[in-house]
C-alpha positions in Angstrom: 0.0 0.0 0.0 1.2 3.6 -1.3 1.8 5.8 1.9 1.3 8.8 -0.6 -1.8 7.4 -2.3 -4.4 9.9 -3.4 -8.1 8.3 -3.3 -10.3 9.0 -6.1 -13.0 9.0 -3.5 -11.5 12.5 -2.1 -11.4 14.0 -5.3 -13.9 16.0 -7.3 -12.5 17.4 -10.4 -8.7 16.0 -12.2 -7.2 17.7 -15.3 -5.2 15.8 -17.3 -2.4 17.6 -19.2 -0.9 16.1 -22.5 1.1 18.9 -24.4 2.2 16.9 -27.5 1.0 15.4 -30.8 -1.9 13.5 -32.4 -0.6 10.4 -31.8 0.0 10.9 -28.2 -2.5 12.9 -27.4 -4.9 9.7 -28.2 -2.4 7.1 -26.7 -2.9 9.1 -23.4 -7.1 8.9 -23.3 -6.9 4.9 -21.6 -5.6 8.1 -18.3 -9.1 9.8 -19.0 -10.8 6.7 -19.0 -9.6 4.6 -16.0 -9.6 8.3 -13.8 -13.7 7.9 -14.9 -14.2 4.3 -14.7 -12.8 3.7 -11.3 -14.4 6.8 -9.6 -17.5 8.0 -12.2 -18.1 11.2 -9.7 -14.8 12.6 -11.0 -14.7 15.3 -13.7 -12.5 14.9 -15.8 -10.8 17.7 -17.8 -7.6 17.9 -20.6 -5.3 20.5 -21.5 -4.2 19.9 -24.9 -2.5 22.4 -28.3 -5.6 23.4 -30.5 -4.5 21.3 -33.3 -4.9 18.0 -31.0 -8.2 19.0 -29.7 -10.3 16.5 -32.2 -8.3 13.7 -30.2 -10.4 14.4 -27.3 -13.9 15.7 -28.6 -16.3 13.7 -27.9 -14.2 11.4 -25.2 -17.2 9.8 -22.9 -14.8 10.4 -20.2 -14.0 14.0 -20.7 -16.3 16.7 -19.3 -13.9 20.1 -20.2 -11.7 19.9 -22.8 -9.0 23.7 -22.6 -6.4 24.4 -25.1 -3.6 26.4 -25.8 -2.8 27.6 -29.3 0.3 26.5 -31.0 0.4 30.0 -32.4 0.4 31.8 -29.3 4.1 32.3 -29.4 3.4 34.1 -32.7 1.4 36.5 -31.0 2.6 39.8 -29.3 3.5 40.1 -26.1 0.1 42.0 -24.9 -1.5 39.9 -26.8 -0.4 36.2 -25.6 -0.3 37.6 -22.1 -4.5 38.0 -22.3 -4.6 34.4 -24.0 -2.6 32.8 -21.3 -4.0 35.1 -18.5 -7.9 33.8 -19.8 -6.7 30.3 -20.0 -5.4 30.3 -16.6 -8.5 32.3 -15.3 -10.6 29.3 -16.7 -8.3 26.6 -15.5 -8.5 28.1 -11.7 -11.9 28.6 -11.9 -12.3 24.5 -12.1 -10.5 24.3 -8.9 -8.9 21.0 -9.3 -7.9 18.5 -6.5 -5.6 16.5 -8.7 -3.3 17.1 -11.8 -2.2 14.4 -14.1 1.1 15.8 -16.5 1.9 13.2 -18.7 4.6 15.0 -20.5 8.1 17.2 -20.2 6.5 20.0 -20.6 7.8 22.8 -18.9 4.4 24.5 -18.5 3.0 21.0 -16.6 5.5 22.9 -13.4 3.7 26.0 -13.3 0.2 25.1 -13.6 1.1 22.7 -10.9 2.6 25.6 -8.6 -0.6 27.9 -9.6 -3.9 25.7 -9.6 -3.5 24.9 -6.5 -4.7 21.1 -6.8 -4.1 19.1 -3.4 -2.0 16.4 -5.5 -0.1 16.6 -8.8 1.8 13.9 -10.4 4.1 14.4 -13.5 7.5 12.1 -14.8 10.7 12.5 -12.9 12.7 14.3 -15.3 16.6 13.6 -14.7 18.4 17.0 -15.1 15.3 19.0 -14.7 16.5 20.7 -11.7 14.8 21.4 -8.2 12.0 23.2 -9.9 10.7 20.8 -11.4 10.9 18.2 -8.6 9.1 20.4 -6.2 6.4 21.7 -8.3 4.5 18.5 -8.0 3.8 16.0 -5.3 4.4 13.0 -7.1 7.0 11.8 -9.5 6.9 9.2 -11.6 10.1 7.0 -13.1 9.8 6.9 -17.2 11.0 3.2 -19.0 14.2 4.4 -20.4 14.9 0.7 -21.9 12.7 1.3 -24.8 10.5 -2.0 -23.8 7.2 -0.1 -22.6 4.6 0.7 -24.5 3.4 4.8 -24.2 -0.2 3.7 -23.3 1.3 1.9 -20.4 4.2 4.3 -19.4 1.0 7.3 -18.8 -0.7 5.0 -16.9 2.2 5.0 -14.9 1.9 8.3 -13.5 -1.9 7.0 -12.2 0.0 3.7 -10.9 2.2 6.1 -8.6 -0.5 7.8 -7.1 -2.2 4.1 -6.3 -4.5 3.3 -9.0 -4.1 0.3 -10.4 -5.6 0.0 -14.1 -7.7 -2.9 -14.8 -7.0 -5.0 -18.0 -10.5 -3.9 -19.6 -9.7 -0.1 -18.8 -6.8 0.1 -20.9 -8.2 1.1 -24.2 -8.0 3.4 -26.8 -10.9 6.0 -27.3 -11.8 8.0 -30.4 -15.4 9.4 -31.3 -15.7 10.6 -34.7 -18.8 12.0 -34.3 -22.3 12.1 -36.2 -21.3 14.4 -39.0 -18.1 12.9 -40.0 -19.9 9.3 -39.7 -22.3 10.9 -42.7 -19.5 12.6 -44.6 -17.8 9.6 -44.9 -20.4 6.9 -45.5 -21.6 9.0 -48.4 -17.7 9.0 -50.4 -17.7 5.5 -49.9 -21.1 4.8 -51.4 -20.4 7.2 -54.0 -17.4 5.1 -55.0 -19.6 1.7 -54.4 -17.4 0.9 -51.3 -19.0 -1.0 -48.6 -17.7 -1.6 -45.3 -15.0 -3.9 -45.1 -14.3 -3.7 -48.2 -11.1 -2.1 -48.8 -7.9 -1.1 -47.2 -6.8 1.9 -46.2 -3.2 3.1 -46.4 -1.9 5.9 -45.1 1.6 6.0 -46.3 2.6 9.9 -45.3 4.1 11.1 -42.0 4.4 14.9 -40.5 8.2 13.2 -40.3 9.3 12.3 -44.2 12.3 10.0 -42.1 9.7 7.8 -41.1 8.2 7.3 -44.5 8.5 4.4 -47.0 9.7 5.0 -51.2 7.0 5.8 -53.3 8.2 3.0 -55.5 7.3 0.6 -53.0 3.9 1.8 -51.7 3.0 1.9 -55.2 4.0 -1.5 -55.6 2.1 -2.8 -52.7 -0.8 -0.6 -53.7 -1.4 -2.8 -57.1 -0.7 -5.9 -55.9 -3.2 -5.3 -53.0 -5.8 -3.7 -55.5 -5.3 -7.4 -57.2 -8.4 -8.3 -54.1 -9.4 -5.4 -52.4 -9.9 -1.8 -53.2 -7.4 0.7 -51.6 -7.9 4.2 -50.3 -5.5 6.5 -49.7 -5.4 9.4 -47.3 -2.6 12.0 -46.0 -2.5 15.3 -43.6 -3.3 18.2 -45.6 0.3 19.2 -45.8 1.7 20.2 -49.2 4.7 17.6 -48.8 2.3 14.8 -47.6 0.1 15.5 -50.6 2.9 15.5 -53.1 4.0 12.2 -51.4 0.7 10.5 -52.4 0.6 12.0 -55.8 4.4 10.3 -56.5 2.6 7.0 -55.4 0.0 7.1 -57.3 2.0 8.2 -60.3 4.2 4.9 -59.9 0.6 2.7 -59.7 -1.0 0.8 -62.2 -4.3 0.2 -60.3 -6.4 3.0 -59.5 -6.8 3.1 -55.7 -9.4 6.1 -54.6 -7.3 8.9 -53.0 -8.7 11.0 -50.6 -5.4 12.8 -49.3 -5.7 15.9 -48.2 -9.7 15.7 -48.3 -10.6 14.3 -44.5 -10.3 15.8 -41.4 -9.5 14.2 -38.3 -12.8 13.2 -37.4 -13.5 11.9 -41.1 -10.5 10.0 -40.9 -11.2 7.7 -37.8 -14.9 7.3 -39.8 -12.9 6.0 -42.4 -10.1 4.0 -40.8 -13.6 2.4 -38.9 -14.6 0.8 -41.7 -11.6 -0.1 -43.6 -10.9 -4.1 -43.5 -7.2 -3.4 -42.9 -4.8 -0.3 -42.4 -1.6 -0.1 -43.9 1.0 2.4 -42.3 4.0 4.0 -41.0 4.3 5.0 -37.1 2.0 8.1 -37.1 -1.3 8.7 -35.2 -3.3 7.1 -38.4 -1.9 3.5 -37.3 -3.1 4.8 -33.2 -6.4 6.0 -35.0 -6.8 2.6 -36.4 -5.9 0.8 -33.6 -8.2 2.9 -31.3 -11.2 2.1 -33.9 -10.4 -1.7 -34.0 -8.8 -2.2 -37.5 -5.8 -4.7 -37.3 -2.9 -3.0 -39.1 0.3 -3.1 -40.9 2.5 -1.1 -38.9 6.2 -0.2 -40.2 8.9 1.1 -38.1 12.4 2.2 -38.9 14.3 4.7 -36.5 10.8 4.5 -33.9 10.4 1.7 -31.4 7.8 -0.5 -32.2 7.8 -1.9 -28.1 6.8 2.1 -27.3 4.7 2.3 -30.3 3.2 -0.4 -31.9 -0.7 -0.7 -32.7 -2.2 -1.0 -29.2 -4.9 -4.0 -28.5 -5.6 -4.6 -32.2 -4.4 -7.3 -34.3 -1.7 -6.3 -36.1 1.2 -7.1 -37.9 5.1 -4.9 -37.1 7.7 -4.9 -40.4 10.8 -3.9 -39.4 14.5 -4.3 -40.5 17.2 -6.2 -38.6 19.2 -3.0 -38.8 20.8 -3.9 -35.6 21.3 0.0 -34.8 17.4 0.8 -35.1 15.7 2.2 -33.0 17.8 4.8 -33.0 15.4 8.1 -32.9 17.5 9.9 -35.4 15.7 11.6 -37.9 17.0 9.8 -40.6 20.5 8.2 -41.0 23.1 10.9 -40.0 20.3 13.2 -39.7 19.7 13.1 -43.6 16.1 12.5 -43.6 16.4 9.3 -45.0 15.9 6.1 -42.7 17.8 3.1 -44.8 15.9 0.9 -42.1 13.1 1.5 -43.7 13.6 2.5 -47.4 15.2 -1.1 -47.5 12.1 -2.9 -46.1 10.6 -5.3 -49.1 7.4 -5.1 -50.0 7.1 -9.4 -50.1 7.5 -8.4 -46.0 5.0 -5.9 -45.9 2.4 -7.8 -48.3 3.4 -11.3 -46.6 1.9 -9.3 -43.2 -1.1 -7.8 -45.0 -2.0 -11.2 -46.4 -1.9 -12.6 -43.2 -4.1 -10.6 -41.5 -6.8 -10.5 -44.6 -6.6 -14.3 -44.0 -7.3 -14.1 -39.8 -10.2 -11.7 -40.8 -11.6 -13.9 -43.0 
């Protein structure tokens, strides 16, 4: 038993900070939902950048969702000074009893020091400094082995303060909503797609050192067209875009490309109903696994025991580089990862093929 346990029981409202990505913005919501399964009275608020909001929307755990904008530091001073001072106004007006700080942030210290909750937990950070130590009232250790998945390493920080997670409370959660549920049902019946009747691939990353060649998504796009229809999607970023449109230049089949054309929400609809997503490690493969569609996941410099789809069947190609994962952004920092440019496509169709086969 935890001498410095916090009991849900004692406390009435939690905000739950996760200043990062997509991807781990929605590898943190299993923290949302064990916080509201094992004590439903709590409300439960995030703290996330504006971009990540459509993570959260809709989360049947969440009751606020607060964010700061990305382009606040673009602002002027007297002008992000009244964004941050209304933010924190809000935030203090909630009057929270815990705070859960899943990341390095350095903002996670002083919203600890200034709320005022009763407990606040955040990762032991080596070489922080006192400050950071003794703006919170719990630490937590961090896997630095490489062997722990996120999902588990954020429930961490609730383990510390004596929760204990149950097996069925670990999940990922992602609502895309009524509207983009519509939008999307109507492109695929517009293109005579039915559900589970194609695959989706997502072959872009914000990250181009994490991508695969054109060349070889093109050739796995035809010879999976050979049985199943494929979609393609991507951000809508200018490079991701033009990445897509190389593909698809390469292809003989002609998959239905969508890059570009979906937001967030649309693109959880559509991952939904896909029989099988093909990607690299980017918050499409978390989106999939969060709506239940086994994937093709391939890694290069990443870690695939940090990263990998999470409770989904799935399928990891990776090289037996034996320096990956290295976390470079490419090899010598040149953008290029030969981990993964030299993954075959008879790997990456061999784990397609074997999944289409458990599905069916």
């Amino acid at each position: 038993m935890l001498k410095d346990a916090v009991p849900l029981r004692e406390i009435a409202r939690a905000l739950v900070v996760v200043l990062r990505h997509h991807g781990d913005v929605l590898v943190a919501t299993p923290v949302l939902g064990v916080l509201k399964g094992q004590a439903p009275e709590i409300e439960v608020d995030a703290l996330v950048y504006d971009d990540t909001a459509p993570m959260l929307e809709g989360h049947p755990a969440l009751s606020q969702l607060h964010v700061v904008g990305r382009d606040w530091k673009q602002e002027g001073f007297l002008s992000r000074f009244s964004l941050e001072k209304q933010l924190h106004r809000t935030l203090r007006a909630r009057r929270y009893d815990l705070l859960v700080h899943l990341t390095e942030q350095p903002r996670g210290a002083w919203l600890a020091r200034s709320l005022g909750a009763r407990a606040s937990i955040a990762p032991h950070v080596p070489g922080r400094g006192a400050f950071w130590a003794r703006s919170f009232t719990h630490l937590y250790p961090l896997a630095r082995n490489g062997r722990r998945h996120k999902v588990e390493a954020n429930l961490d920080a609730l383990r510390r303060i004596g929760v204990q997670p149950g097996m069925d409370e670990r999940r990922l959660q992602f609502v895309p909503g009524a509207a983009a549920e519509a939008r999307v049902a109507a492109l695929l019946a517009a293109e005579g797609l039915a559900e589970r009747s194609y695959i989706h691939i997502h072959p872009a990353s914000r990250w181009s050192f994490k991508c695969w060649t054109p060349e070889r998504n093109a050739e796995l796009i035809d010879r999976l067209s050979a049985s199943h229809r494929v979609v393609l999607t991507a951000a809508p970023d200018a490079e991701e875009i033009a990445l897509v449109g190389e593909i698809v230049a390469k292809t003989g089949s002609k998959p239905l490309v969508l890059a570009g054309k979906l937001k967030i929400k649309e693109l959880g609809a559509l991952t939904a109903r896909a029989r099988l997503f093909v990607g690299v490690d980017s918050m499409p493969m978390h989106l999939a696994a969060a709506m239940g569609t086994p994937a093709v996941a391939l890694f290069g410099p990443s870690g695939e025991n940090e990263w990998r789809p999470w409770q989904v069947k799935h399928r990891v190609v990776a090289s037996s580089h034996p320096c990956r994962p290295c976390g470079n952004d490419g090899c010598g920092g040149g953008k290029v990862s030969e981990c993964l440019t030299t993954l075959a496509v008879d790997q990456v169709y061999a784990a397609a093929q074997q999944l289409l086969a458990a599905e069916r």
